[in-house]
C-alpha positions as CSV (number, residue, x, y, z in Angstrom):
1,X,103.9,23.3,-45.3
2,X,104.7,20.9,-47.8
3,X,107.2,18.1,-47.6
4,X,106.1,16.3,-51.3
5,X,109.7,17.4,-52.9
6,X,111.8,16.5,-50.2
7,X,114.5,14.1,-51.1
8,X,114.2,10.2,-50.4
9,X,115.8,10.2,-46.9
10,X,118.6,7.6,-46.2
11,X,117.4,5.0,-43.5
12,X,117.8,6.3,-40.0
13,X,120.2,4.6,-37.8
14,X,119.0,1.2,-36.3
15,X,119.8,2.5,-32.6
16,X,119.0,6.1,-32.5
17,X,121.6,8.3,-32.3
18,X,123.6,8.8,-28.4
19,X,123.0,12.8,-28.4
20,X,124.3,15.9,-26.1
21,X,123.6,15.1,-23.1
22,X,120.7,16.4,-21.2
23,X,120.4,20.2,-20.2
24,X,120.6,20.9,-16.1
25,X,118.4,24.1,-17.0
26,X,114.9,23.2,-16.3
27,X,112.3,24.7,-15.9
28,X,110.2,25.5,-12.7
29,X,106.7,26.1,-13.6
30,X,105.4,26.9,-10.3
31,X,108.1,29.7,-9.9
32,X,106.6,31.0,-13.8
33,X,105.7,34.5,-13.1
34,X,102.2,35.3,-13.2
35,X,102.5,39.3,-13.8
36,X,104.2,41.4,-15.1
37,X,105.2,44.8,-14.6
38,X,105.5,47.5,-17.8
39,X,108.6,48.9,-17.8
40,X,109.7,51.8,-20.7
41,X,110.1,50.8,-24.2
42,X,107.5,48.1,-23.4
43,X,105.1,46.8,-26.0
44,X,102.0,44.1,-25.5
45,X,103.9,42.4,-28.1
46,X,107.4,42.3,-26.8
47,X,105.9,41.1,-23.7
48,X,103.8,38.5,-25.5
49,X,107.3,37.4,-26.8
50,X,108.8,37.6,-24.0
51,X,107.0,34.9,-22.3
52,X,106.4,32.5,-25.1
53,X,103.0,33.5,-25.9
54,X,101.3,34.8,-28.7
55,X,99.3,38.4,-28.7
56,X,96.0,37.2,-28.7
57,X,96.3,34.6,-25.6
58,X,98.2,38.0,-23.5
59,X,94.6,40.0,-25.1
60,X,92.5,37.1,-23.6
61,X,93.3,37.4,-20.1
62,X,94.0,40.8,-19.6
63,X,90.9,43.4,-19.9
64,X,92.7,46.5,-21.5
65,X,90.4,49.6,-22.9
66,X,93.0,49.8,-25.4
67,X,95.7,47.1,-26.3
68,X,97.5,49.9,-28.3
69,X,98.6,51.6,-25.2
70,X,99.8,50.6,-22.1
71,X,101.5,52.3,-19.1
72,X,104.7,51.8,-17.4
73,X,104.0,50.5,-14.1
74,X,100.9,48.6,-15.4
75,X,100.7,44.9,-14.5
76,X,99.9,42.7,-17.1
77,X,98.9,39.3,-16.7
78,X,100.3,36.4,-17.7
79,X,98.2,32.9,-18.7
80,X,98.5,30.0,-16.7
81,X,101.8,27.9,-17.6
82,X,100.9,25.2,-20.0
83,X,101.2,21.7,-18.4
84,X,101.9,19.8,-21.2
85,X,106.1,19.5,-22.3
86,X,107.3,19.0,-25.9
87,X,108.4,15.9,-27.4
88,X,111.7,15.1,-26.1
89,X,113.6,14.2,-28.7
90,X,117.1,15.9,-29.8
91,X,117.0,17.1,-33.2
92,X,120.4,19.1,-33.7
93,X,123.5,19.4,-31.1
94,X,124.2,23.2,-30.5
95,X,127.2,23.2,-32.3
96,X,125.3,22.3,-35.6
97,X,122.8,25.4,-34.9
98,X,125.6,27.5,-33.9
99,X,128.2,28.0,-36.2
100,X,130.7,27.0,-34.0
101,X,133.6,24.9,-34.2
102,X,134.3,22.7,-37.0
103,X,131.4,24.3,-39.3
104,X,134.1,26.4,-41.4
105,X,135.6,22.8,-42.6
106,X,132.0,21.9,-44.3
107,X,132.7,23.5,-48.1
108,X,129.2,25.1,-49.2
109,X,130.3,25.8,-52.7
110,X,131.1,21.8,-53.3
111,X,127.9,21.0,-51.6
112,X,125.4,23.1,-53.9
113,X,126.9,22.4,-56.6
114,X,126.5,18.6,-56.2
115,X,122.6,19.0,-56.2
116,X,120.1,18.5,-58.7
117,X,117.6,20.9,-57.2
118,X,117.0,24.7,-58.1
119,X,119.0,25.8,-55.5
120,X,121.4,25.5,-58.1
121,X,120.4,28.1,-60.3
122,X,118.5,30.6,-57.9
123,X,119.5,34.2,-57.8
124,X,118.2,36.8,-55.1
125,X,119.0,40.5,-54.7
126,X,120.6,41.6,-52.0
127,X,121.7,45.4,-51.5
128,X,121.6,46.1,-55.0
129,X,123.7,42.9,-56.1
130,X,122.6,39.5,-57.3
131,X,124.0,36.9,-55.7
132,X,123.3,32.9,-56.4
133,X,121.9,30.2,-53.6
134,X,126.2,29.3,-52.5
135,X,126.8,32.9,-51.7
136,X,123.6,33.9,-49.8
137,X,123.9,30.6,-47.7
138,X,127.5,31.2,-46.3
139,X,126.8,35.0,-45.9
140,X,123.6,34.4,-43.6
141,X,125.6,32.0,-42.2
142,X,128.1,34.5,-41.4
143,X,126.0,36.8,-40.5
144,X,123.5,35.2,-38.2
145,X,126.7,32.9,-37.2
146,X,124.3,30.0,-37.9
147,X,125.7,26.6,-39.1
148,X,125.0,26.3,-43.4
149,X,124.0,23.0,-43.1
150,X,120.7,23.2,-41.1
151,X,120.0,26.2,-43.1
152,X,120.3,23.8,-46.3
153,X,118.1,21.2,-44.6
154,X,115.5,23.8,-43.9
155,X,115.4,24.8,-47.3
156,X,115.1,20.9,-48.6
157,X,112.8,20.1,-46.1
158,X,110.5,23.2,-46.3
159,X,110.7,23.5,-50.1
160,X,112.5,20.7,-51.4
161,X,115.4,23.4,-53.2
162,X,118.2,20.7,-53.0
163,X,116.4,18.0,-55.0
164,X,113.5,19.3,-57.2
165,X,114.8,21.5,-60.3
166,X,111.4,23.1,-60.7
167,X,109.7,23.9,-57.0
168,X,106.2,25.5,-57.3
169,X,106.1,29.2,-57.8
170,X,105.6,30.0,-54.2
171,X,108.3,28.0,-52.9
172,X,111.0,30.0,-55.0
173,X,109.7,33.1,-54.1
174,X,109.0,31.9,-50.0
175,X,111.1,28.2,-49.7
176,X,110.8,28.7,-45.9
177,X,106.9,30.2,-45.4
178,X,108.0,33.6,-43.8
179,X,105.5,35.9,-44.7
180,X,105.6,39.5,-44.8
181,X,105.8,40.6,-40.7
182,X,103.5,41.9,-39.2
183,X,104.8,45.8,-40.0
184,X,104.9,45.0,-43.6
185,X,108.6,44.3,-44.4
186,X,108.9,42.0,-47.7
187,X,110.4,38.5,-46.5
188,X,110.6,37.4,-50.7
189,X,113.5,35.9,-52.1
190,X,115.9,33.8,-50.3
191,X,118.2,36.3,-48.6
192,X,115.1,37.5,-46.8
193,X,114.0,34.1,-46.0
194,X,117.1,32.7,-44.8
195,X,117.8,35.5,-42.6
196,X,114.3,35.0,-41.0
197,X,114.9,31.4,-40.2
198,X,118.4,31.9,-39.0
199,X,116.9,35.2,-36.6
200,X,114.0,32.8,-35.7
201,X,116.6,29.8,-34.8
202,X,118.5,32.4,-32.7
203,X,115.3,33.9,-31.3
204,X,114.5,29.8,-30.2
205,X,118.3,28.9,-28.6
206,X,119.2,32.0,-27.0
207,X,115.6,32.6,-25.6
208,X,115.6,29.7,-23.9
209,X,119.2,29.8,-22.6
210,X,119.4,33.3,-21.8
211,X,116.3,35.1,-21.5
212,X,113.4,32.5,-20.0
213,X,111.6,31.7,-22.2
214,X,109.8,28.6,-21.7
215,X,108.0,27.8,-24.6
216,X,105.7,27.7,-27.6
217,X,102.1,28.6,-28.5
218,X,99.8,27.7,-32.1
219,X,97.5,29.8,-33.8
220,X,95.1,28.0,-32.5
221,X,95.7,28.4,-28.8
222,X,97.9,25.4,-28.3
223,X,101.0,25.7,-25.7
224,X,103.5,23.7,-24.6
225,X,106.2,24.2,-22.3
226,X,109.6,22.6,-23.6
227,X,110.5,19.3,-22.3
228,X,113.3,18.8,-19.4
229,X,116.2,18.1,-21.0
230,X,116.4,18.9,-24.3
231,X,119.2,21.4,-25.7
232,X,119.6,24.7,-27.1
233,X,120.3,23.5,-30.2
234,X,116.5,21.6,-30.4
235,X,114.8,24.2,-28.6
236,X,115.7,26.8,-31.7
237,X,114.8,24.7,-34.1
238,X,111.2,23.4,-31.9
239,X,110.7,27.3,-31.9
240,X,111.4,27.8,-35.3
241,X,109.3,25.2,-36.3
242,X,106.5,26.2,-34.3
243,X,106.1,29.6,-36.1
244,X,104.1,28.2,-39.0
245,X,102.6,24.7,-38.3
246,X,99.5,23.6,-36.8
247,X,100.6,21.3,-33.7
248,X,100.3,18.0,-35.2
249,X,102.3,18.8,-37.9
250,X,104.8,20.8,-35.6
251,X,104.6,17.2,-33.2
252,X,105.9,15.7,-36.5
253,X,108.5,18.0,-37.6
254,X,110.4,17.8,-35.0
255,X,110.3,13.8,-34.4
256,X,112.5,11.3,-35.9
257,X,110.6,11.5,-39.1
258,X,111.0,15.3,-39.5
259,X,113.8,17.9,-40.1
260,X,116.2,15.3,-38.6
261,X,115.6,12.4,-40.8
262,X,116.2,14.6,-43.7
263,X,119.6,16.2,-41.9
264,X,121.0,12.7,-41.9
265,X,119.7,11.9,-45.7
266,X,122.4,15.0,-46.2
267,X,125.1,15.3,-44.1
268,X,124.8,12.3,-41.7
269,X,124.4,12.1,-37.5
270,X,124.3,15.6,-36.7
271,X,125.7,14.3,-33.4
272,X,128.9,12.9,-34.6
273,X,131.6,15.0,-33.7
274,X,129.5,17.7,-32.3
275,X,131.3,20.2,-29.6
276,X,129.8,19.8,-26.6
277,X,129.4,22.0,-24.5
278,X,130.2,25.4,-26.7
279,X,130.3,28.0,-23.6
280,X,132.2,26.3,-21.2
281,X,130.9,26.8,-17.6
282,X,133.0,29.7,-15.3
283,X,133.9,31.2,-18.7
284,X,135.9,34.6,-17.9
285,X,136.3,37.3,-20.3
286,X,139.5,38.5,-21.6
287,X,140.8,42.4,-20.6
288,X,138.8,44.6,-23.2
289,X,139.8,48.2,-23.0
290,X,136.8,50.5,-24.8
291,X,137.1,50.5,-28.9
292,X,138.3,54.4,-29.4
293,X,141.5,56.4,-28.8
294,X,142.2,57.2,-25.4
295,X,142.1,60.8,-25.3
296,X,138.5,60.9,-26.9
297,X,134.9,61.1,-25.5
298,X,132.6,58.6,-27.2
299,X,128.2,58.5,-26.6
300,X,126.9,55.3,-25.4
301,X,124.2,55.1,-27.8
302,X,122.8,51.3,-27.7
303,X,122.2,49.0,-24.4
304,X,122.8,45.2,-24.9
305,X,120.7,44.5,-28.5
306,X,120.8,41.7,-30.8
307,X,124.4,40.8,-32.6
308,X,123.1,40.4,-35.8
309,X,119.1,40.2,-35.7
310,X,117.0,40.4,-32.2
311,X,117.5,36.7,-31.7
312,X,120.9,36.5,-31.1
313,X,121.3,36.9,-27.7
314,X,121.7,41.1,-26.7
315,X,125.2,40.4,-27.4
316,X,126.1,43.9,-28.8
317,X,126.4,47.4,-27.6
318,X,126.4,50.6,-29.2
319,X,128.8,53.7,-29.0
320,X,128.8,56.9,-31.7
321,X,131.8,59.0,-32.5
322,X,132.2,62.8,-31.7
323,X,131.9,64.4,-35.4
324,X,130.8,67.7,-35.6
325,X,127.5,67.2,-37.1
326,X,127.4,71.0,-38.2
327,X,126.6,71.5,-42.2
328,X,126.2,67.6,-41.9
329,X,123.0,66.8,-44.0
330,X,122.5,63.1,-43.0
331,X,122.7,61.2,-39.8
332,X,124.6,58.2,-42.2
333,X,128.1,59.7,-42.9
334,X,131.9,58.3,-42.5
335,X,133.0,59.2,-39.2
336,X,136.7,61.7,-39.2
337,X,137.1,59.0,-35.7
338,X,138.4,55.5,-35.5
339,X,137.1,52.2,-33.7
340,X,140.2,50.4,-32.4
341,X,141.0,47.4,-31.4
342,X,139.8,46.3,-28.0
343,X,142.0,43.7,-27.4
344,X,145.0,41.8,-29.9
345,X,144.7,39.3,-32.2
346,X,144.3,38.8,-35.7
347,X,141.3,39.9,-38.1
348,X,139.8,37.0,-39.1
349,X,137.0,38.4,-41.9
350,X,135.9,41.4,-43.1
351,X,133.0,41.8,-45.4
352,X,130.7,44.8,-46.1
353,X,130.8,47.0,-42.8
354,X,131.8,43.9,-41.0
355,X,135.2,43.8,-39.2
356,X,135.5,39.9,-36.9
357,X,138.7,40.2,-34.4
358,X,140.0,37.2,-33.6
359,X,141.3,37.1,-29.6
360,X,143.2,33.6,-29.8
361,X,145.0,34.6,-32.8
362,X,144.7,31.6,-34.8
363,X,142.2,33.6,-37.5
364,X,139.5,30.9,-37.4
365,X,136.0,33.4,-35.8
366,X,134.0,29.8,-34.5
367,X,137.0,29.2,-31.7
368,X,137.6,30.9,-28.6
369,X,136.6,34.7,-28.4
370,X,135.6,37.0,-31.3
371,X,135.0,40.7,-31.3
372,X,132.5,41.7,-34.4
373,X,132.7,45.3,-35.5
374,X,130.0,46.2,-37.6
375,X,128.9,49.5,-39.6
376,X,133.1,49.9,-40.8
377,X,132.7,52.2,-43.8
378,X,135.2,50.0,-46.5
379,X,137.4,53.2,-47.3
380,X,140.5,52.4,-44.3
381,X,139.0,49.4,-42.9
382,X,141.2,46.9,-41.8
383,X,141.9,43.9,-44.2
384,X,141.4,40.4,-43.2
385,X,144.3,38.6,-41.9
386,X,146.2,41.6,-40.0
387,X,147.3,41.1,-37.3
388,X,146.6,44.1,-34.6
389,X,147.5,45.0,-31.0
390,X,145.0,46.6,-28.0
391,X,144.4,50.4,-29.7
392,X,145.1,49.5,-33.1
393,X,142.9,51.0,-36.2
394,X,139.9,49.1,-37.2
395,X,138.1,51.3,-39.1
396,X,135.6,54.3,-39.5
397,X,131.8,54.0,-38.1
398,X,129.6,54.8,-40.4
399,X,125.8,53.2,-41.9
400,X,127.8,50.4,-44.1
401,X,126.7,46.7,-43.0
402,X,123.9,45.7,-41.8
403,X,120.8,48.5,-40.6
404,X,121.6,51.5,-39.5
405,X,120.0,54.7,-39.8
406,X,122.5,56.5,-38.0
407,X,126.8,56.4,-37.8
408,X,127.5,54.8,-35.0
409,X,129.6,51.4,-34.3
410,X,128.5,48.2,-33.4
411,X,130.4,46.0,-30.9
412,X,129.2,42.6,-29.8
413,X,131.2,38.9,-28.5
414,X,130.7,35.4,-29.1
415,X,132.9,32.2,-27.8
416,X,132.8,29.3,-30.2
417,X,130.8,30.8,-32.1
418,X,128.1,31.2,-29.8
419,X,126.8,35.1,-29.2
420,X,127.5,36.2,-25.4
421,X,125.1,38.2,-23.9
422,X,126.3,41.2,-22.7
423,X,124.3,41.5,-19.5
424,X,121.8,38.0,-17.7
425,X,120.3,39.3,-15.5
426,X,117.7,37.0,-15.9
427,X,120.5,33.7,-16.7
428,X,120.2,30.9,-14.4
429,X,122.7,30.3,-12.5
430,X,123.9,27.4,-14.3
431,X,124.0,29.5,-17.8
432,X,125.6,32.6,-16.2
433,X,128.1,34.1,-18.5
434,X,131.1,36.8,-18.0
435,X,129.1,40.5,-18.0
436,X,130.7,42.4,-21.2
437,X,133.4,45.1,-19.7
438,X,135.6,47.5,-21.8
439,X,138.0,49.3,-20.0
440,X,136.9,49.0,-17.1
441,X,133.0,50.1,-17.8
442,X,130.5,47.2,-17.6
443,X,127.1,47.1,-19.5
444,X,124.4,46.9,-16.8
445,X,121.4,46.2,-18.9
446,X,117.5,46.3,-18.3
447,X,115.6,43.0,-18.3
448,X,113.3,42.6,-21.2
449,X,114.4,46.3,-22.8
450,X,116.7,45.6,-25.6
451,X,119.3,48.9,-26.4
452,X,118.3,49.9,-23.0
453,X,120.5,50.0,-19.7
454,X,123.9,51.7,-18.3
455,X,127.6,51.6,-18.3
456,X,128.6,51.3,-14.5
457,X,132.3,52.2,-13.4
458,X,132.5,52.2,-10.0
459,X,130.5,55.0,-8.8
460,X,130.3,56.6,-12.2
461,X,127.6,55.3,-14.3
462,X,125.8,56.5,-18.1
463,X,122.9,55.8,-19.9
464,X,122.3,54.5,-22.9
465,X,121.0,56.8,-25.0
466,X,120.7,57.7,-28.8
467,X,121.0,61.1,-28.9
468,X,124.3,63.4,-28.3
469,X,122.4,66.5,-26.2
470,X,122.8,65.3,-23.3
471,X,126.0,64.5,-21.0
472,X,124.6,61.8,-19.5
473,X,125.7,59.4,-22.3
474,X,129.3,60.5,-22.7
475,X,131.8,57.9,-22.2
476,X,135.7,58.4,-21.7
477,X,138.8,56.2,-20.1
């Protein structure tokens, strides 16, 4: 990490700032679980994950023959909680993680161009097409629905992109430190780079809100539990943060004299303004009827998985149409069936594969509910500011948007912005939100197994399942 081209940050407030107030989740740490149980799809590093710890600490107290393989039904355990909190000290309100209300009024275009730095002139390939800094920002923004100006921040304070013309060759090519991972997938170029902090960010607020976890470990063995009180919004960027520091520089990043001091240098008290909170408690979901024409027989193929990126909060679901496949050579094709519209409102963006339904009809996707259809090949697809009622055409599934190495379509919610899981289990009480439902059929997920879990209806129920030979995974009205 290196901080030497950041720009001279504006003097901080003379009282600090009055933030969000504190979080009612806590966390218990003699009710921690010390075990776990392996359950299908399980990995030592999904569990590792899972609880805030890294690989090597879950190796250390746990005498496996091989770590490579592991049994369902096998009880793995878990290291002792850490009993040392965070720093409590609110970086970022959730509403300037999130990109929630009021983020669509900050103009990203205007903002780059007013800078000195090289993020002026930088150029990345995405897809096949080179696009400048302005346009990568606002579509991971989009995407990851993750508010552009911490995103900027990150890159000034990680690389110093904003005020330096002429960053060191390794900061162009990595501004925020993401190295390849761990499979080998290329994280070069800012599209990559930006999408990993914006996943990672995700992985930090919706972990912690939705899906326990408690913490953060260093490399070298390091772990702290975060401290009572602190927000979503500071948790994701603590976690963030966390992934490529050594603690005392991690204990410094996220102080007053970190990431925050050069947020205000740019855009001011992150706290002014701010929507708090963005999920409203006893939220209730809207009547959603299932996103295909009555009189057809869809496959459940995905149980509650990421919206966009495993961080953000197993909001999404998967269903894929009934083609005949017969003579097809490819499992990516335009689909001869139509995802419709599970509710009315207005389309409030489209974009490549990428169809955002707008529920309160005012066609602004960071208020109230939003519907996100993903893998929409272009050819039919709805066009942004239609205006559609329940049943209504969306477009075709296909492999268009995204990753996808099959047809299929991608459905997943957010309110304010914010990506609603579609199943917690695992919420505490005071973060319960409304179980995703569609006609009906509610997604009944598995704890800890992301694309896994059921559709119940009453006594009916079906499995989420990729494949299309089986019966079990057919859904109808």
């Amino acid at each position: 990490m290196t901080d030497i081209f950041t720009a001279t940050p504006a003097p901080l407030p003379a009282d600090l700032i009055v933030p969000t107030p504190d979080s009612t989740l806590s966390t218990d740490v003699a009710a921690l679980a010390q075990e776990y149980v392996v359950k299908p799809g399980d990995t030592l590093s999904i569990v590792a994950a899972a609880h805030g710890v890294s690989l090597d600490t879950l190796l250390a107290v746990n005498d496996l023959p091989n770590p490579d393989v592991i049994a369902v039904g096998q009880v793995i355990q878990l290291p002792e909680p850490p009993d040392q909190e965070s720093r409590y000290f609110k970086i970022i309100p959730d509403s300037r993680l999130v990109r929630g209300p009021g983020s669509n009024t900050f103009d990203v275009s205007t903002f780059i161009r007013q800078q000195p730095g090289y993020v002026r002139r930088a150029l990345d390939e995405v897809n096949g097409d080179i696009l400048d800094a302005e346009q990568i920002v606002k579509r991971v923004s989009l995407e990851f629905s993750v508010d552009a100006r911490l995103l900027l921040a990150l890159l000034e304070y990680r690389a110093g992109w904003l005020s330096n013309p002429n960053p060191p060759e390794e900061l162009e090519t990595r501004p925020l430190g993401a190295e390849p991972s761990p499979l080998g997938f290329d994280r070069d170029g800012l599209y990559r780079q930006l999408s990993w902090a914006a996943d990672q960010l995700n992985m930090g607020y919706y972990g912690w809100k939705y899906r326990q976890l408690t913490g953060v470990e260093f490399e070298a063995g390091d772990r702290l539990r975060f401290a009572a009180g602190l927000n979503a919004g500071t948790i994701g960027v603590q976690y963030m943060l966390s992934l490529f520091n050594d603690y005392a520089t991690w204990q410094r990043e996220t102080g007053p004299d970190g990431l925050y001091r050069t947020y205000v240098s740019l855009f001011g008290d992150p706290f002014e303004n701010a929507v708090d909170p963005l999920v409203p408690p006893n939220l209730e979901q809207p009547s959603l009827t299932l996103p295909f024409d009555e009189d057809q027989i869809w496959f459940y193929t995905g149980g509650p998985h990421g919206g966009w990126g495993s961080g953000s909060a197993w909001s999404a679901v998967d269903f894929a149409p009934p083609d005949d496949l017969t003579g097809v050579s490819s499992s990516c094709y335009v689909s001869d069936y139509w995802a419709t519209a599970v509710a009315s409102g207005v389309i409030a963006r489209t974009d490549d594969g990428v169809a955002v339904l707008d529920l309160d009809g005012d066609g602004d996707e960071t208020t109230g509910w939003s519907i996100l259809y993903l893998h929409l090949a272009a050819d039919g697809r709805v066009t942004e500011g239609t205006t559609v009622r329940e049943g209504d055409r969306i477009g075709r599934p296909s492999c268009e948007g995204g990753f996808s190495n099959g047809t299929h379509l991608h459905l997943a919610r957010r309110y304010n912005g914010e990506w609603i899981p579609a199943d917690c289990d695992v919420c505490a009480p005071e973060q319960r939100v409304p179980t995703l439902t569609l006609g009906g059929w509610t997604v009944d997920g598995l704890a800890g197994q992301e694309y896994q879990g059921f559709l119940v209806r009453g006594p009916e129920s079906r499995v989420a399942e990729q494949g299309r030979l089986t019966a079990d995974n057919l859904v109808s009205w």
